[in-house]
N, C-alpha and C positions, 0 to 999 in steps of 0.2 A: 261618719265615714263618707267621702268621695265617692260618687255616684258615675258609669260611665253607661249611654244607651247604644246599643248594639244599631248595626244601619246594615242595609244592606250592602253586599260587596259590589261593586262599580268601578271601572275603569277612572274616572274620574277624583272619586274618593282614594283611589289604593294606590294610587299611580307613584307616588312620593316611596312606598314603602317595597313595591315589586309589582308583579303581572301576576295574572290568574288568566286560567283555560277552563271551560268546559271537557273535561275529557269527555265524561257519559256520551253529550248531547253535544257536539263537535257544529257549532257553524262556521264556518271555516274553506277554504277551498280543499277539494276533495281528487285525488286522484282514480281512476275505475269507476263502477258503480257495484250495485247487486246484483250476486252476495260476496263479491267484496272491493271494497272500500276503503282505503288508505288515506287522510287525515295528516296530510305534512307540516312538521314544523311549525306544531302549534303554539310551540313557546320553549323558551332558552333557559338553560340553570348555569350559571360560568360558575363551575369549580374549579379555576384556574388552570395549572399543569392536572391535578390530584387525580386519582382515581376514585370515581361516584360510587358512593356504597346506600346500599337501599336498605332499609328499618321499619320496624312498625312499631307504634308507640297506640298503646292500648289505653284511652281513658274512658275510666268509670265515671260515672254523674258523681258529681260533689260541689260542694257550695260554689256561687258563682264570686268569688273572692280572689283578686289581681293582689297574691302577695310573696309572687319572687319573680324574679327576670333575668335575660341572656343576651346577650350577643356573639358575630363574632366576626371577628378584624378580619382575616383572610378568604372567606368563601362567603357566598350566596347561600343557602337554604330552601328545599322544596320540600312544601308538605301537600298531601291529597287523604283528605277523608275516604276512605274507602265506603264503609258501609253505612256509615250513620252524614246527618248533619251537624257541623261542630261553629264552638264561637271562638275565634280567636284573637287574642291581641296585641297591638303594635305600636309602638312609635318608634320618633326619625330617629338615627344614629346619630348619636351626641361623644362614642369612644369615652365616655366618663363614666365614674365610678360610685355615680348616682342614678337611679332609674328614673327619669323625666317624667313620673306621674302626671301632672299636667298634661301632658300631650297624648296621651295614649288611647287609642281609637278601637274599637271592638267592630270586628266585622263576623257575619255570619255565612258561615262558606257551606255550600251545599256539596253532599256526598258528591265525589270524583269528581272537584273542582282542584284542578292544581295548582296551587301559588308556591309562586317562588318571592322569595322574601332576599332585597338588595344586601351586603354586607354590612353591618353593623346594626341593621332593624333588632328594635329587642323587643323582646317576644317571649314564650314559653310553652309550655304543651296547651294547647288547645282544650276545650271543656265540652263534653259531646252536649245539646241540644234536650235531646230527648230525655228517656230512664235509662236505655239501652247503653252498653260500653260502646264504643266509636272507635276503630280502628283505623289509624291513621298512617300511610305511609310518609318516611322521612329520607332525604336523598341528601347527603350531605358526603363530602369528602370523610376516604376510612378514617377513626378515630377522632373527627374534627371533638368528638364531647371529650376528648382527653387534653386535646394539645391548643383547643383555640375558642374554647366556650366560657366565655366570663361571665357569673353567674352572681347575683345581688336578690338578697333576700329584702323586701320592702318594709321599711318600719311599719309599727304595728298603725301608728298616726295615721300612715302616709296610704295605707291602702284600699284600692278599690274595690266596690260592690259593682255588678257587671247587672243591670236594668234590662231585662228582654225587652223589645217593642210586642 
């Protein structure tokens, strides 16, 4: 089995696939001070015309095993760990109806880091870190898992074992 090592998250490295923010711990310019504080425009999710519907996807610890994948033609995608630290993974959009093993990159996103992931990144629920479940918020356009989530289960050959550092 294909082996992939998790890296840290970095503008540098994620840049190909979307943005990420610090929500928690905001550096950032700041409007007011204490005790309050406003954090402008820390980062963009384009869901086109659609109207943004907010989700939370609850994962349990389970083996760290890359073996189905998504995308999706029309919208962007934002996920934020809430409560726990999660791994999750990516590669570039290819619109094909192969999941590009090869290129799939594992980043490790720390609780209320927000990444928005560009259209067609495939990707799938995140894997919480810890033991604990991980509670993840997802922003996607209403229904996008109905009407524009292409979904590929990965042969049994073809799949990956996720390496912590």
């Amino acid at each position: 089995m294909k082996t992939v090592k998790v890296q840290a998250l970095s503008l540098e490295k994620f840049n190909r696939y979307g943005v990420f923010a610090n929500m928690l711990d905001p550096d950032t310019d700041k409007l007011g001070a204490s005790p309050i504080e406003f954090y402008r425009d820390m980062l963009q999710l384009d869901v086109g015309q659609a109207q943004p519907s907010f989700s939370v996807c609850r994962v349990a610890k389970r083996n760290l095993i890359i073996d189905v994948s998504e995308y999706h033609n029309t919208t962007c995608e934002g996920l934020m760990p809430l409560d726990e630290t999660v791994y999750i993974y990516v590669a570039s959009a290819n619109g094909g109806d192969k999941v590009p093993v090869e290129q799939i990159e594992v980043f490790k996103v720390p609780r209320g880091t927000f990444v928005a992931l560009r259209r067609g990144v495939w990707h799938h629920a995140p894997f919480t870190v810890g033991n604990k479940a991980a509670n993840v918020l997802v922003v996607l356009p209403e229904r996008t898992y109905i009407v524009d989530c292409i979904v590929h289960e990965i042969p049994a050959g073809d799949r990956i074992k996720i390496i912590a550092r």
